[in-house]
N, C-alpha and C positions, 0 to 999 in steps of 0.2 A: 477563438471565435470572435468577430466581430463584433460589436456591441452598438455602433453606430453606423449607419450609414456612410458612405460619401457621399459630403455635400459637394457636388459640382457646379451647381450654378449660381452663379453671383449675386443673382436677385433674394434668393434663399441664405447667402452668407449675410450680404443687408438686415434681412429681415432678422437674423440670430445677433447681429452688432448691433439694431436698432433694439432687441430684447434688452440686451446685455444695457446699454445706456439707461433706457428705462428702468430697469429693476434695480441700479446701481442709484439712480435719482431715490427711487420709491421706499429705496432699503435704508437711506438716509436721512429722510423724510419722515418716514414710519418712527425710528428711533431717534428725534428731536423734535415732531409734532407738539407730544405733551407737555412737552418740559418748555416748549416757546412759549406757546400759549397759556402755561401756568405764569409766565416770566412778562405776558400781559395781562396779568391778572386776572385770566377767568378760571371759576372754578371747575371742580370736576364734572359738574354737568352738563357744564357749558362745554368742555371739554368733547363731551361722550356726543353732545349733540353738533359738534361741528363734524365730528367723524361720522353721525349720518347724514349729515348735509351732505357731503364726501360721496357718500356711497350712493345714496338719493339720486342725487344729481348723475352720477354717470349711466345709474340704471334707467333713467331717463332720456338721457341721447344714446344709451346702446337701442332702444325700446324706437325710437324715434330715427334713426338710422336702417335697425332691422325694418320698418316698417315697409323703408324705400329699398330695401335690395337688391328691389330688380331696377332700379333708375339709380342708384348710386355705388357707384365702384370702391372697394375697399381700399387700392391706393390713397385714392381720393379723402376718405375717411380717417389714413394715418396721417398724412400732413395737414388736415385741417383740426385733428388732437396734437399736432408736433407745435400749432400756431397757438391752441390753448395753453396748453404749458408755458409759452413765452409769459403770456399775461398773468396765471393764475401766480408763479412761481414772484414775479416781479409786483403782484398787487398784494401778497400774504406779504410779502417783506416792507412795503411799504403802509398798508393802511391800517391805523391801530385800533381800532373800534369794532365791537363783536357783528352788530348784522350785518353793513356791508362785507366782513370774514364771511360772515356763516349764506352769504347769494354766493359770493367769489366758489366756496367751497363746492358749491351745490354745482357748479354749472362748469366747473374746470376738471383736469383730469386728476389731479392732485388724490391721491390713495394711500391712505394709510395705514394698509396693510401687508401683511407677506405673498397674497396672493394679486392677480389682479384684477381689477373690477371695472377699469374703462371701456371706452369701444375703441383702444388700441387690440382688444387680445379679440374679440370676433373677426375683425379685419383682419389679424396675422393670422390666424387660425381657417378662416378660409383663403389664402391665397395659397399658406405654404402645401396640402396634399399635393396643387397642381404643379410641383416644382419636385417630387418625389416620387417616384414608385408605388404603388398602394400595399408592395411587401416590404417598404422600408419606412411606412406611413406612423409606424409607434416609435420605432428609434429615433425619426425626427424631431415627433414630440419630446420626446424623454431629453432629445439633446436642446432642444428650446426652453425644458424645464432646468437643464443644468446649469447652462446660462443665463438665467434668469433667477433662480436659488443661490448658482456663485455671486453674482455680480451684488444680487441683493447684501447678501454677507460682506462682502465688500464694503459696500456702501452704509450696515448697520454700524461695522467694526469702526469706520470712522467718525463716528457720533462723535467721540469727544473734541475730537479734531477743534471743529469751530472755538471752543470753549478756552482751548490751551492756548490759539492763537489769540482770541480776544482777551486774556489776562496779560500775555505780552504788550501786546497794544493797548492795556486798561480800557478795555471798553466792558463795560456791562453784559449781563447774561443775555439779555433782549436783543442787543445790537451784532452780537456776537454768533448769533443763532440765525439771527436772518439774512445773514451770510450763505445759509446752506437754500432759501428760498430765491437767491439771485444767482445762483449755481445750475438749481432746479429751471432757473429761465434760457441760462446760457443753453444749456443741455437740449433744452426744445428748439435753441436757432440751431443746434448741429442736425437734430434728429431731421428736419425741414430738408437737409439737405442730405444725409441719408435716405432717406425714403424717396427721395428725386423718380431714379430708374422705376423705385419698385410700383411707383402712382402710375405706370404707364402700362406695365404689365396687364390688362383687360383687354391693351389692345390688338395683343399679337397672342396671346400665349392660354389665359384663364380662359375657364370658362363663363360665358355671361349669367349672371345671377338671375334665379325666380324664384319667386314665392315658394315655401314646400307644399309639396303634391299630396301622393298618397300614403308617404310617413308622419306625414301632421299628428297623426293618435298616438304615436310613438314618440314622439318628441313633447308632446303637450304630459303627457306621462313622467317623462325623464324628466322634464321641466318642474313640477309638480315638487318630485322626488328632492330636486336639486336645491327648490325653497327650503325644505329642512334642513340639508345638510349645512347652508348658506346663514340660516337665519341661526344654527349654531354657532359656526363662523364668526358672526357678528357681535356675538358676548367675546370672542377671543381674537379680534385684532389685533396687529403687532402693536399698535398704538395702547391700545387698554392690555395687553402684559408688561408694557413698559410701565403705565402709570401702576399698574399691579404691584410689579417690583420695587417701585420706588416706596408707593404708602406701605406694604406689609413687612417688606424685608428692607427699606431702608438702604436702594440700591442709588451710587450714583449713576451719571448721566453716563459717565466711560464705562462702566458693571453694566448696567443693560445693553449699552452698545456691543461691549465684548460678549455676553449673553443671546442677545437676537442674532448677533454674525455667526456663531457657534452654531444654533439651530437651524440659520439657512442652510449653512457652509453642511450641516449631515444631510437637509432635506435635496441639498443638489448632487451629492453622492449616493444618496439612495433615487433618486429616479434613475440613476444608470442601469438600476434591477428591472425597472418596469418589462421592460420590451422580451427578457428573456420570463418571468414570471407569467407574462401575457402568453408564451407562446407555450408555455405548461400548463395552467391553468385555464386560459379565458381572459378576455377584459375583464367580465363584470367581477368575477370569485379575485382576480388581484386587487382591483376599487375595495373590495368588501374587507379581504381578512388583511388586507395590513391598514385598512382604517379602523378594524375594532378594536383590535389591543392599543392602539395611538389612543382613541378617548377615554379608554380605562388610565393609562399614562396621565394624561389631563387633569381628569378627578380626580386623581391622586396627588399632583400638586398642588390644590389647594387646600390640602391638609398635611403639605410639609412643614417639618416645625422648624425649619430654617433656611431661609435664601441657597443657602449649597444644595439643600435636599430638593427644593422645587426648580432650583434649574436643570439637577441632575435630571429628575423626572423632563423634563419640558424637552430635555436632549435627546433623550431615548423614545420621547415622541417622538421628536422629528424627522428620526430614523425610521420612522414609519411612517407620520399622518400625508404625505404630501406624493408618495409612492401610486398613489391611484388617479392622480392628475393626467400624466401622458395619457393613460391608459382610457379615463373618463372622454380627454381630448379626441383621441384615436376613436374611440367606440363609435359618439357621436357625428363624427365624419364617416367611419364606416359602414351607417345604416340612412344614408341619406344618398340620395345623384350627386354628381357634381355640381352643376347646376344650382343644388339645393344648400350649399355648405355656407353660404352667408347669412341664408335665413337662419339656419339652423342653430347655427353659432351665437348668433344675436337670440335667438328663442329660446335657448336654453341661458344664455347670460344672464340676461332681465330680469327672471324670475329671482336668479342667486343674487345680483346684485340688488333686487328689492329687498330683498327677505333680508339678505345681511345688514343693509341699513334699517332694518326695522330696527335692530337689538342694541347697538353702542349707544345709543341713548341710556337705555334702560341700565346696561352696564355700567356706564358712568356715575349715572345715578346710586346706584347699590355700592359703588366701589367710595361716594362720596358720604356716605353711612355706616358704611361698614368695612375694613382692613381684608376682613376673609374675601377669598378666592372664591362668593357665590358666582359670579361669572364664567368659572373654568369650572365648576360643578353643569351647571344648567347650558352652557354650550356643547360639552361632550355626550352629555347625557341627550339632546337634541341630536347631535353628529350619529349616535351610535345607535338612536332608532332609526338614521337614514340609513346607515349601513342595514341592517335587516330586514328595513322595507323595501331597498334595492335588491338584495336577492329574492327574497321572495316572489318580488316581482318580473328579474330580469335574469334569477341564479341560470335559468335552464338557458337562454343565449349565449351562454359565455362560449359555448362550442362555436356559435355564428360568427363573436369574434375570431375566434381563433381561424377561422374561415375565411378573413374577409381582410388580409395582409398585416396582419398581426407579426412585424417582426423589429 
């Protein structure tokens, strides 16, 4: 049985190489954030608060973007985030002082987490349906989450990378790390001309973007739904289990790196279940029951009594929490028009990427006080009432998905 689609059109292999680039940057990023910025001296709150600058900020220009949907084209909108990463990548490596950091942070694409939170992923998300089939519309996803999960892993596993080269070359930890933020720039001149072809695509092929119609109550709903699950999220960035690791279990910078790659590298093998899970189930019951046992996984790492035992847990999350991603992806495309799938993307983003930046402050804070994993207590336990608020609210659809090219 197939498991993926063919992808035939080249505009659609772009858009999965341009994933693959980006979550390779974001996976790298994510596992040597903390450890930079510790290495410029700010503390952990400082810390917690430039990772909602981070998140702040892009739920800002997704917010501001979605607004114009029907005047601005999502090609359009990836190479003008392929241009910010030039600068964001190239001004974190260079400027050492926290609030110029903490505006750079706020208004670039720069993400420090495992999923993603710019207005690169509303913009891929509505071009790619129009490049598939709407019965090959979840396998796509699922295969844009694999690539995006591997690459990440990829890019976490090499954390230590910068570090080993800079003690050959004696440079210091600071100088040595910000190595990976002028990498982060290169990577935005390639993505500029990746994304070339796909900026043009509005003009022959998508279809043109409006406002949403009469699913607005539906999505304002999901949106709702999505702050919860987000603003959990946001206690458990890859950034803040990294500095997690480090303060409780006394992990180096190369043990988290190998640790976050570990848990992409399951989370891009398990979205490959999505697509067939969806077409047993429903979208919404696969979203639900392989995110509940994930957060009980979660809370239960923070009461591991040793680095082996919480990563162990944190793995056998992974093989779960991230499974309901395509499927979330897929739903929300396939209860909107075509027409409607930029707003839609962007209306449901916004709310997640607000709410998730509400919390890494507050995380940081607590993790700057206290060793234990309050963070991955009060994230999961958030996560796992969105899971129950979503069925209750959406359990009886899952039949619609399953209706609606679920394969």
């Amino acid at each position: 049985m197939r498991v993926l689609p063919p992808t035939t059109d080249p505009r659609a292999t772009r858009l999965l190489v341009a994933r693959g680039l980006r979550a390779g940057a974001d996976g790298l990023v994510a596992a040597t954030l903390t450890a930079y910025l510790a290495s410029r001296g700010f503390s952990a709150a400082r810390i917690g608060l430039l990772v909602t600058a981070t998140l702040l900020g892009s739920a800002m220009v997704v917010l501001a973007v979605g607004s114009r949907a029907d005047r601005i084209q999502p090609g359009q909108v990836l190479r003008g985030c392929a241009v910010a990463m030039v600068f964001t990548g190239a001004l974190f490596a260079l400027v050492p002082w926290f609030v110029p950091l903490l505006v750079v942070a706020a208004f670039g694409p720069l993400n420090p987490s495992a999923g993603d939170v710019s207005a690169f992923l509303p913009a891929e998300q509505a071009l790619l349906p129009s490049l598939v089939g709407a019965e090959h519309r979840t396998a796509l996803f699922a295969r844009y989450s694999l690539v995006a999960f591997g690459a990440s892993a990829l890019g976490a596993a090499l954390a230590g990378v910068p570090l080993a080269v800079g003690r050959r070359l004696e440079w210091s930890t600071q100088p040595s790390l910000s190595t990976v933020f002028w990498l982060y720039a290169v990577l935005g001149v390639l993505l500029v001309f990746v994304y070339g072809p796909v900026a043009k695509l509005h003009r022959t092929d998508a279809v043109r973007s409006t406002r949403l119609g009469e699913s607005k109550a539906r999505i304002r709903k999901l949106a709702a739904l999505f702050c919860v699950d987000s603003a959990g999220g946001g206690f458990v960035v890859t950034s803040l289990i990294a500095l997690w690791l480090d303060r409780r279990h006394h992990f180096s910078l190369a043990q988290v790196g190998g640790a976050l790659a570990a848990m992409q590298m399951l989370s891009a093998l398990s979205s490959l279940a999505a697509p067939a899970l969806a077409r047993r189930f429903g979208l919404v019951r696969t979203m639900v029951f392989t995110h509940l046992p994930a957060n009980a996984l979660l809370i239960s790492a923070a009461f591991a009594p040793s680095g082996r035992s919480a990563v162990a847990l944190l793995l056998a999350r992974a093989l779960l929490s991230q499974m309901d991603v395509p499927a979330r992806q897929s739903y929300v495309m396939s209860i909107v028009q075509p027409a409607e799938r930029a707003a839609a993307a962007a209306y449901t983003n916004v709310p997640r990427s607000l709410a998730a930046a509400a919390t890494p402050a507050l995380a940081g804070w607590m993790l700057g006080r206290s060793n234990f994993g309050w963070p991955l207590v009060i994230g999961g336990a958030l996560k796992a009432t969105y899971d129950l608020l979503l069925l209750h609210q959406f359990g009886r659809s899952a039949s619609e998905g399953r209706n609606n090219g679920v394969r």
